[in-house]
C-alpha positions as CSV (number, residue, x, y, z in Angstrom):
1,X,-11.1,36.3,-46.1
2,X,-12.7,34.5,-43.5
3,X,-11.8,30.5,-42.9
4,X,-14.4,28.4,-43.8
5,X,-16.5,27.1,-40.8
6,X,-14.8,23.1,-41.0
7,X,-11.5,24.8,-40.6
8,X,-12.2,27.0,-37.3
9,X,-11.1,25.4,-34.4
10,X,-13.5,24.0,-32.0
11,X,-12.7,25.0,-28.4
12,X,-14.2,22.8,-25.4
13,X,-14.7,24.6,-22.6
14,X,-14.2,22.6,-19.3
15,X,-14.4,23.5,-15.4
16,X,-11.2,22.3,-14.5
17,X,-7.8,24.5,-15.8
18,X,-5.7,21.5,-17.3
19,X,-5.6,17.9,-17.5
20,X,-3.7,17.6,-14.0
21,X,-6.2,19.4,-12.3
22,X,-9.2,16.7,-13.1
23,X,-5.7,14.2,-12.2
24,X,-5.3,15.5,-8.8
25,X,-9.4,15.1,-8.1
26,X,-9.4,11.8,-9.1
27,X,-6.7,11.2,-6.5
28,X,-8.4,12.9,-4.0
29,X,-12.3,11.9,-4.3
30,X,-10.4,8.1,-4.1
31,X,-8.0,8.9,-1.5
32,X,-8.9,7.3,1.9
33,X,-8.3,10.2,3.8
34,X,-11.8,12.2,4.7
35,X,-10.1,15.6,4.1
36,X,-8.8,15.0,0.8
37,X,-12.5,13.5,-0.5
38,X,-14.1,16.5,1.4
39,X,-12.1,18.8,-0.5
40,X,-12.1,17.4,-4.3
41,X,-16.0,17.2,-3.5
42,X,-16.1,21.0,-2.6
43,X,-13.8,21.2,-5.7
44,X,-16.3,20.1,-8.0
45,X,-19.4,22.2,-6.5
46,X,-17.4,24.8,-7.3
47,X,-17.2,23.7,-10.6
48,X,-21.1,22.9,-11.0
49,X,-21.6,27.0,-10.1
50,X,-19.4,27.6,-12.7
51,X,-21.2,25.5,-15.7
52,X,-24.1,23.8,-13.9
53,X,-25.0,21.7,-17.5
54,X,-21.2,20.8,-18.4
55,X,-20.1,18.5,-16.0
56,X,-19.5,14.6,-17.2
57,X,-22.0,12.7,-15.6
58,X,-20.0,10.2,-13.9
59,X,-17.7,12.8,-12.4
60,X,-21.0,14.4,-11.0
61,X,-22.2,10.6,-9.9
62,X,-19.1,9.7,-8.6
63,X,-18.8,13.3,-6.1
64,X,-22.6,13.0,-5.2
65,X,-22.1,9.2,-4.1
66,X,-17.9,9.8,-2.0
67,X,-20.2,13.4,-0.4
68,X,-22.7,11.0,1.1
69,X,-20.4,8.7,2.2
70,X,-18.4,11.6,3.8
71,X,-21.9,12.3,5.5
72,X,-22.0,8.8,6.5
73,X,-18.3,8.9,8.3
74,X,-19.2,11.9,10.4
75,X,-22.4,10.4,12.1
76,X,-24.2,13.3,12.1
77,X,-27.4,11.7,10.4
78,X,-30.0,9.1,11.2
79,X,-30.7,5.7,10.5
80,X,-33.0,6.5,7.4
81,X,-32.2,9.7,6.3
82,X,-28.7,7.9,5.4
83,X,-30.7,5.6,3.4
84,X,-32.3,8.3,1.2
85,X,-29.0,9.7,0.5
86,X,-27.6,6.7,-0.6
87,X,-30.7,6.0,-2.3
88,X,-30.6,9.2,-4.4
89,X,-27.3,9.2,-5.1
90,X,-27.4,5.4,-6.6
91,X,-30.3,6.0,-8.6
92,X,-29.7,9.0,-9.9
93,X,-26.5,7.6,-11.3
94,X,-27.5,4.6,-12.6
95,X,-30.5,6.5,-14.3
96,X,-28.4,8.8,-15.7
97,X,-26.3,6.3,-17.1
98,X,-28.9,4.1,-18.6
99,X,-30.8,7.0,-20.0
100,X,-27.2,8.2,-21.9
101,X,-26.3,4.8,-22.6
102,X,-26.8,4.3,-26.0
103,X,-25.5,7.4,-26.9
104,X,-22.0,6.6,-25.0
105,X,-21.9,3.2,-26.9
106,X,-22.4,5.3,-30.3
107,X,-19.8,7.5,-29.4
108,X,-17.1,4.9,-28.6
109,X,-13.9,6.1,-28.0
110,X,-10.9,5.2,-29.3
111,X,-9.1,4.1,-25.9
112,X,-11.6,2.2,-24.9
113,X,-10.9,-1.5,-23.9
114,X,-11.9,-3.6,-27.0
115,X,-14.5,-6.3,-26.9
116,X,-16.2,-4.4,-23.9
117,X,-19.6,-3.3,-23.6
118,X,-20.5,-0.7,-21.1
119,X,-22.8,-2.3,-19.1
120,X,-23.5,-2.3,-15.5
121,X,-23.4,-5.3,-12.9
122,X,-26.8,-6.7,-12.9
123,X,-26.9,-6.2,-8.8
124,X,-26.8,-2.4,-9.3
125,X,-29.7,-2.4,-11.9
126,X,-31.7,-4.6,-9.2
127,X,-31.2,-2.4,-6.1
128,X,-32.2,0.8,-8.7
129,X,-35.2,-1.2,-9.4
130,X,-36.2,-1.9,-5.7
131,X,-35.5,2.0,-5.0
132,X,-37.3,3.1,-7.5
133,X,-40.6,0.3,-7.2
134,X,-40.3,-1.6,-4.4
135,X,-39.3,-0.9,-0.8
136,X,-35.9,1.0,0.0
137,X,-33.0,-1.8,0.6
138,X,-31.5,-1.7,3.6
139,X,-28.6,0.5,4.8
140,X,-26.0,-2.3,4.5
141,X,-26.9,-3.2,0.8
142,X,-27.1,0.5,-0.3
143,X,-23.6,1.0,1.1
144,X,-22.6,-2.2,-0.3
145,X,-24.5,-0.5,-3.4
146,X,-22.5,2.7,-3.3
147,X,-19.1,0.9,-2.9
148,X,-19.7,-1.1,-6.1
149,X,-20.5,1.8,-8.2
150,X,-17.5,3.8,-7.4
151,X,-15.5,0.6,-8.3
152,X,-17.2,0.7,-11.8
153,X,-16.8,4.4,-12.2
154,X,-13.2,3.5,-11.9
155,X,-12.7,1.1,-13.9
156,X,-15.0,2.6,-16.7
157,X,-14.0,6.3,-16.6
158,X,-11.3,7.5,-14.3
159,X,-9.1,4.8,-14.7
160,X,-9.5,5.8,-18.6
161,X,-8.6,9.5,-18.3
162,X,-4.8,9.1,-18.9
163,X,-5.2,7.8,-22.0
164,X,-8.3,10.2,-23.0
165,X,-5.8,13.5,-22.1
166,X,-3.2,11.4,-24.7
167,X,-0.8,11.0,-21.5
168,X,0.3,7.0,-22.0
169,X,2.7,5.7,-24.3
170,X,1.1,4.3,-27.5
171,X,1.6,0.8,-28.2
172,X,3.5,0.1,-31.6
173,X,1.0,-1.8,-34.2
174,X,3.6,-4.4,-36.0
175,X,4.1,-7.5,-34.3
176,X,8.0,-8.2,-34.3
177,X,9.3,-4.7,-34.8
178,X,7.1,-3.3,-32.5
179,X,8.2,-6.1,-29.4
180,X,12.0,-4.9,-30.9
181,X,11.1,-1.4,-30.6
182,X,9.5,-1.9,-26.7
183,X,12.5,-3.4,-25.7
184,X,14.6,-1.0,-26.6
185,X,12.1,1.6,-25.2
186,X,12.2,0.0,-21.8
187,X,16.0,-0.6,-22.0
188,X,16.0,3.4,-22.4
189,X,13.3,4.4,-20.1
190,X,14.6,2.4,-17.5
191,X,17.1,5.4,-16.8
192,X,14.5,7.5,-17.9
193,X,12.6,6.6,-14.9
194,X,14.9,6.7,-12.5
195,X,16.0,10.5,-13.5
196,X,12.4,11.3,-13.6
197,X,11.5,10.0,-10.1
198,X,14.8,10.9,-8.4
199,X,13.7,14.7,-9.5
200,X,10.5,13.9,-8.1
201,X,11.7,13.2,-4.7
202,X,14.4,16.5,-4.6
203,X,11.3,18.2,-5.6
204,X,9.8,16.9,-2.8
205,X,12.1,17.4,-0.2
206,X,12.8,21.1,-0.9
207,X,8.8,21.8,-0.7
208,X,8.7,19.3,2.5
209,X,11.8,21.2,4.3
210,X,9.6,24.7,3.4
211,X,6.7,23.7,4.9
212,X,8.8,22.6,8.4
213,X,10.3,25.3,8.2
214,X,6.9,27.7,8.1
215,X,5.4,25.1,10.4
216,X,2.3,24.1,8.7
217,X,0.4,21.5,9.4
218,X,-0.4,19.7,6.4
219,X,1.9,18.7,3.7
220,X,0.6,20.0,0.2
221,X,4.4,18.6,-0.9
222,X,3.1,15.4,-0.9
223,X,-0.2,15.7,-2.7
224,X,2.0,17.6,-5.2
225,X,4.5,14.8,-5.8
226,X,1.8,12.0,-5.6
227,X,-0.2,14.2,-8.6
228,X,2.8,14.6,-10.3
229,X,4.1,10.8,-10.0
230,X,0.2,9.5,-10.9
231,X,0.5,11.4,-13.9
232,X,3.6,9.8,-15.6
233,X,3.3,6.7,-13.9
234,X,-0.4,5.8,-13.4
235,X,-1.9,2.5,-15.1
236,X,-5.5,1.9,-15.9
237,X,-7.8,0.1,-13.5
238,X,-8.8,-3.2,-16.0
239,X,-5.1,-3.9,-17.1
240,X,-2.5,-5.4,-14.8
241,X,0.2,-2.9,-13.3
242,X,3.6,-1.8,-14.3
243,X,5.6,-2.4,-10.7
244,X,8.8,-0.7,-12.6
245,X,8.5,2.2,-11.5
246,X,7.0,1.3,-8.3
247,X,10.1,-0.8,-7.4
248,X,12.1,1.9,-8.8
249,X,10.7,4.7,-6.0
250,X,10.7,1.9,-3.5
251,X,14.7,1.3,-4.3
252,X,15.6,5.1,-4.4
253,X,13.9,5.3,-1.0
254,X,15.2,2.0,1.0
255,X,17.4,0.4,-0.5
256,X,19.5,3.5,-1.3
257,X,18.3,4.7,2.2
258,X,16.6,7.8,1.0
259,X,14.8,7.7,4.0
260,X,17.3,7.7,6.6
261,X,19.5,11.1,7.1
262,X,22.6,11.6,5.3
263,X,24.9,11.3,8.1
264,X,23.3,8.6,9.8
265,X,25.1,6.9,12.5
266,X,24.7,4.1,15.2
267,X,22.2,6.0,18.0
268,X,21.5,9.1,16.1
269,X,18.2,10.3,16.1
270,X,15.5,9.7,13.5
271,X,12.8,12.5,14.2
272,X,13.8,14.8,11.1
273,X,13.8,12.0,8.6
274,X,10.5,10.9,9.4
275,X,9.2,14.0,9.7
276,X,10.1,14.8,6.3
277,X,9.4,11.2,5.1
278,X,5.6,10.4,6.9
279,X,3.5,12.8,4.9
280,X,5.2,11.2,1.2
281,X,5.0,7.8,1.9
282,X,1.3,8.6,4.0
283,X,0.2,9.9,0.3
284,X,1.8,6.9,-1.5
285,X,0.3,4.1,0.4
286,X,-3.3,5.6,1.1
287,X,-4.3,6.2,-2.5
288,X,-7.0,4.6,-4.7
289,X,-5.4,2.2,-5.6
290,X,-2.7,2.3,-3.8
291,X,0.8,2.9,-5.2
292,X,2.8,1.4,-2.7
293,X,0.8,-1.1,-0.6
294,X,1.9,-0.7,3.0
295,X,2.2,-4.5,2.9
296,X,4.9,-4.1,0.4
297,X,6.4,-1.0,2.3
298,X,6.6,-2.9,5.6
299,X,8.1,-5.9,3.4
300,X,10.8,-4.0,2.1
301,X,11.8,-2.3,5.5
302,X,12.2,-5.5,7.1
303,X,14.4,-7.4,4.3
304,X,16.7,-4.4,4.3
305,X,16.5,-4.4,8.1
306,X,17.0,-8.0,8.3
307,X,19.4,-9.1,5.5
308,X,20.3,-12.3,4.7
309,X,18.1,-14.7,6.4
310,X,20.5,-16.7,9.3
311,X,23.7,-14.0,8.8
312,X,25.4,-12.2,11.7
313,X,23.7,-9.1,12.5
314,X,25.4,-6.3,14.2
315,X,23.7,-3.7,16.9
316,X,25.9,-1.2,15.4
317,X,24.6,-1.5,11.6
318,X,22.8,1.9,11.2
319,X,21.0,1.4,8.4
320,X,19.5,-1.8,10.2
321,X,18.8,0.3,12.7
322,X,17.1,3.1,10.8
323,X,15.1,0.5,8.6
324,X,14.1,-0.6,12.7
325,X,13.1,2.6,14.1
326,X,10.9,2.8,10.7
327,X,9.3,-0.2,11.1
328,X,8.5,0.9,14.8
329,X,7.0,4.4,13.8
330,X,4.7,2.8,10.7
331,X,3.7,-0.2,12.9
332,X,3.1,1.9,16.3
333,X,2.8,5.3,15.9
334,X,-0.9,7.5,15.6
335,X,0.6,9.0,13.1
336,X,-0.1,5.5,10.6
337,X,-3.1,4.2,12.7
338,X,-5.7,5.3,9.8
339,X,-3.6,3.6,7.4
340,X,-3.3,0.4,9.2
341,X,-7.2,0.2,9.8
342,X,-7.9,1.0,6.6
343,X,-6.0,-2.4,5.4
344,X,-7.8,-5.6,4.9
345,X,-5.0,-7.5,7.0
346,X,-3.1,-7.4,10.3
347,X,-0.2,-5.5,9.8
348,X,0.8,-5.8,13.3
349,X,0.1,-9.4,13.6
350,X,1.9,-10.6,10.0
351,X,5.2,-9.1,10.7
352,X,4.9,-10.3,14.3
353,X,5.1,-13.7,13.4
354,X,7.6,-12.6,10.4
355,X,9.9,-11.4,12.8
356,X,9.9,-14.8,15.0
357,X,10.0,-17.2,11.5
358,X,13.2,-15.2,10.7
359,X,14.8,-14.4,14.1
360,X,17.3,-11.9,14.3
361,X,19.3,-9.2,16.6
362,X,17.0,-6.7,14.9
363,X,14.1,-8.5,13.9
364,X,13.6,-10.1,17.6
365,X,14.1,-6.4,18.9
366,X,11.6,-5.4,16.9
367,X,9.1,-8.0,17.9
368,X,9.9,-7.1,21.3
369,X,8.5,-3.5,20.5
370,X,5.5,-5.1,19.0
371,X,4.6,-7.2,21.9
372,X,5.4,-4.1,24.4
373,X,3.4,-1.5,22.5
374,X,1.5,-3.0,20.1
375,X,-2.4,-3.0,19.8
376,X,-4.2,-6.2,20.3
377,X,-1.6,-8.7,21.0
378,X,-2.8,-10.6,23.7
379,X,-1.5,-12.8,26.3
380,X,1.5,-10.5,26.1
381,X,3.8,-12.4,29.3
382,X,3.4,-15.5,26.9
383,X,5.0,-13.6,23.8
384,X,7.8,-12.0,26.0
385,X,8.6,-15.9,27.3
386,X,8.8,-16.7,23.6
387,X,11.2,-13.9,22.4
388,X,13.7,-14.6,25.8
389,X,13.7,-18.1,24.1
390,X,14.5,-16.7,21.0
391,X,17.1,-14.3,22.0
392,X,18.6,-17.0,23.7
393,X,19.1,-19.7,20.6
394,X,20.6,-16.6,19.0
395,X,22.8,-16.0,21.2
396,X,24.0,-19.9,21.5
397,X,24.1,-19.7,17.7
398,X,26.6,-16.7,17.6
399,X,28.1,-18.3,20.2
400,X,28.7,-21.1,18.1
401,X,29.8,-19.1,14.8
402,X,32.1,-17.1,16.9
403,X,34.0,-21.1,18.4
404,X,33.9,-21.9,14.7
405,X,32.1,-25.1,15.2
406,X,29.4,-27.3,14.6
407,X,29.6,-29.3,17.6
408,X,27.7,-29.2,20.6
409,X,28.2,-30.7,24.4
410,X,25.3,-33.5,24.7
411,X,26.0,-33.1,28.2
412,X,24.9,-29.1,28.0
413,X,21.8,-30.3,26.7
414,X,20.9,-32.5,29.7
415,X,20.6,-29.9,32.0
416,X,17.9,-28.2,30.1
417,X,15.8,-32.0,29.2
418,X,15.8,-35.4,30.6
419,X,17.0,-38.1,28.7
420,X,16.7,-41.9,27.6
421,X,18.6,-44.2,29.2
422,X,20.2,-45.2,26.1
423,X,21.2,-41.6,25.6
424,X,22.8,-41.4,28.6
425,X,25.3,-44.1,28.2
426,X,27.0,-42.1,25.3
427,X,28.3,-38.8,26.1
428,X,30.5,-38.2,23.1
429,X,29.8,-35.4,20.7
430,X,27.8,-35.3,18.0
431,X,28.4,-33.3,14.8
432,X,26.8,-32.4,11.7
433,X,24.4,-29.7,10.8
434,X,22.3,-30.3,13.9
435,X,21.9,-26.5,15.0
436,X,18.8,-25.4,13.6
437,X,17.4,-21.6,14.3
438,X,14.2,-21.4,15.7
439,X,12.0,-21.2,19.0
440,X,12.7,-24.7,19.7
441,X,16.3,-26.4,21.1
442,X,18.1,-28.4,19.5
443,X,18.5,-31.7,19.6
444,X,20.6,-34.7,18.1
445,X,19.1,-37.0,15.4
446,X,17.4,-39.6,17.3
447,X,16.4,-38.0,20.1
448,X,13.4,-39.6,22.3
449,X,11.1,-37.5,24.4
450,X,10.6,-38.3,28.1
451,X,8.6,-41.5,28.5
452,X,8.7,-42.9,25.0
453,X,10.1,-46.3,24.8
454,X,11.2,-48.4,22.0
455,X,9.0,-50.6,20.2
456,X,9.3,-54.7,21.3
């Protein structure tokens, strides 16, 4: 006896093989790397051959707006031909959207953020209307244009497809019980994480020594671990992020010096660790959004290659040292100069200036790197004056730490500065917490600068 019809399953047939493969274009079409979008976009005219009518229309939106951008990178087309790419592309997504509209807000689903209407920002619907009736914007507002739509498309579909595949935790529905019941979760999962990330990175590494081993080129070890991290770990676009496991991975790999080789000692070299290292944390930090800012990656390097702000630092520390020559290869090498352009800041510049508000052996060696081979610091005989300075209070301070005192000679300081007359008279020593570590020297409470006399 044949089931009744209401009882057969109902198979969807989809271009992609499994959830993770849609996962690892989403990575890609967002990635900031050209090669990566260039290939999820072939990906997915691949897919269009093989069901031209079944692809979601804002995946199709979202690869027909990255392929013109792609086209716009290269600079292989002229001033308005780009314009009626970017034209067609915007339009025929926010067409396609508005003409499916009211059938999406029928068909709400049940992830979907409550209280939200799926509507588009009114500045897209204008620059549709001036396409369509009016004369073509210019190239600057249909990038601008472009830009916002693949921000929307994130936040209204691909941030949503982890919990459309069923792949985030559900929520418990009671009140008390259910804050009782995520607490003890967490408490759990905590470990959970670690386990799960730790295997994550062996995983990693095996695949990574492989491919060193066959000599290839690119590193598909580290799209494979981002995919796979993204996919347990990944939070949607509209609701703030979970840095747990975030600080977890960042922990494993600094602060338990995951990065640094095994044996590491005091001059030993650093080449296979970040040749093993690079492509991972490349593929961490230039996602969309990124995991791992390289703001906070920088950040953590340098607090576990500083330490305690005003401590005794020691030339021989290896780990400092490793955390050093790690800071030097993401800060100067080609190896991280697309991923320092494609930040919104100065990475050079901000831990520059780090490095000289927290002075250190390390820290001031490192700034001395910066100013040597970094690009666009200018006036560069000014910074070098600054750092000899510098190096020289920290030497006087361990100088001090070493004699045990905090007492200094006033008559020391008069060879560096003139004096007041009523300064000169008494030469005894001063003491107190007077020593203060900085680009400046210092000098006793009361101290008058050259020519300033007292008030009559």
């Amino acid at each position: 006896m044949e089931p009744e019809p209401s009882s057969r399953p109902q198979f969807v047939v989809t271009p992609w093989r499994n959830p993770q493969d849609l996962l690892q274009v989403r990575q890609d079409l967002y990635s900031r790397d050209a090669l990566r979008r260039e290939r999820a976009v072939n990906k997915v005219l691949a897919w269009r051959l093989r069901k031209p009518n079944g692809l979601p229309l804002l995946l199709d939106a979202t690869v027909d707006i990255v392929d013109v951008v792609l086209q716009d990178e290269r600079g292989g087309l002229k001033h308005n031909a780009l314009r009626l790419l970017y034209a067609t592309a915007i339009s025929r997504f926010i067409t396609g959207l508005l003409d499916t509209q009211l059938e999406l807000s029928r068909d709400r689903p049940s992830w979907f953020p409550p209280g939200k209407s799926l509507q588009l920002p009114y500045p897209l619907l204008e620059v549709r209307h001036r396409i369509v009736h009016r004369h073509l914007p210019s190239l600057a507002e249909l990038i601008v244009a472009a830009t916002q739509s693949l921000d929307w498309l994130w936040e209204w579909y691909w941030g949503h497809l982890d919990d459309a595949f069923g792949l985030r935790k559900a929520t418990s529905e009671n009140g008390e019980q259910g804050m009782e019941m995520e607490t003890e979760i967490g408490t759990e999962s905590q470990e959970a994480v670690r386990e799960k990330i730790q295997s994550i990175l062996k995983v990693y590494i095996k695949d990574r020594k492989a491919e060193i081993k066959a000599r290839k080129k690119t590193s598909s070890a580290a799209d494979t671990a981002l995919s796979t991290y993204t996919l347990r770990y990944s939070t949607p676009h509209t609701s703030p992020p979970s840095h747990t496991p975030h600080e977890t991975l960042l922990h494993l790999l600094i602060a338990s010096t995951m990065i640094l080789p095994a044996d590491k000692k005091p001059g030993s070299p650093m080449s296979g660790a970040l040749l093993i290292w690079t492509p991972f944390l490349l593929a961490f930090t230039s996602s969309y959004p990124p995991l791992i800012p390289i703001s906070m990656l920088l950040a953590q390097l340098f607090r576990c290659m500083a330490g305690a702000p005003f401590a005794a630092a020691s030339e021989a520390d290896a780990v400092k040292e490793g955390m050093y020559e790690w800071l030097v290869h993401v800060l100067l090498s080609d190896a991280w100069k697309s991923a320092r352009q494609n930040w919104r800041g100065d990475l050079v510049q901000s831990v520059l200036e780090k490095c000289l508000v927290e002075p250190g052996v390390w820290s001031l060696k490192l700034a001395r790197a910066i100013v040597d081979r970094g690009e666009g610091v200018g006036d560069r005989e000014a910074w070098r004056a600054v750092l000899d300075a510098a190096g020289d209070e920290e030497m006087d301070m361990d100088d001090g730490n070493k004699d045990g005192g905090g007492s200094e000679d006033v008559e020391m300081i008069e060879t560096a500065k003139p004096v007041t007359l009523e300064t000169e008279k008494t030469k005894e020593k001063t003491q107190g917490p007077q020593k203060v570590l900085g680009l400046w020297r210092p000098r006793p409470i009361g101290w008058l600068p050259e020519g300033v006399e007292d008030d009559e």
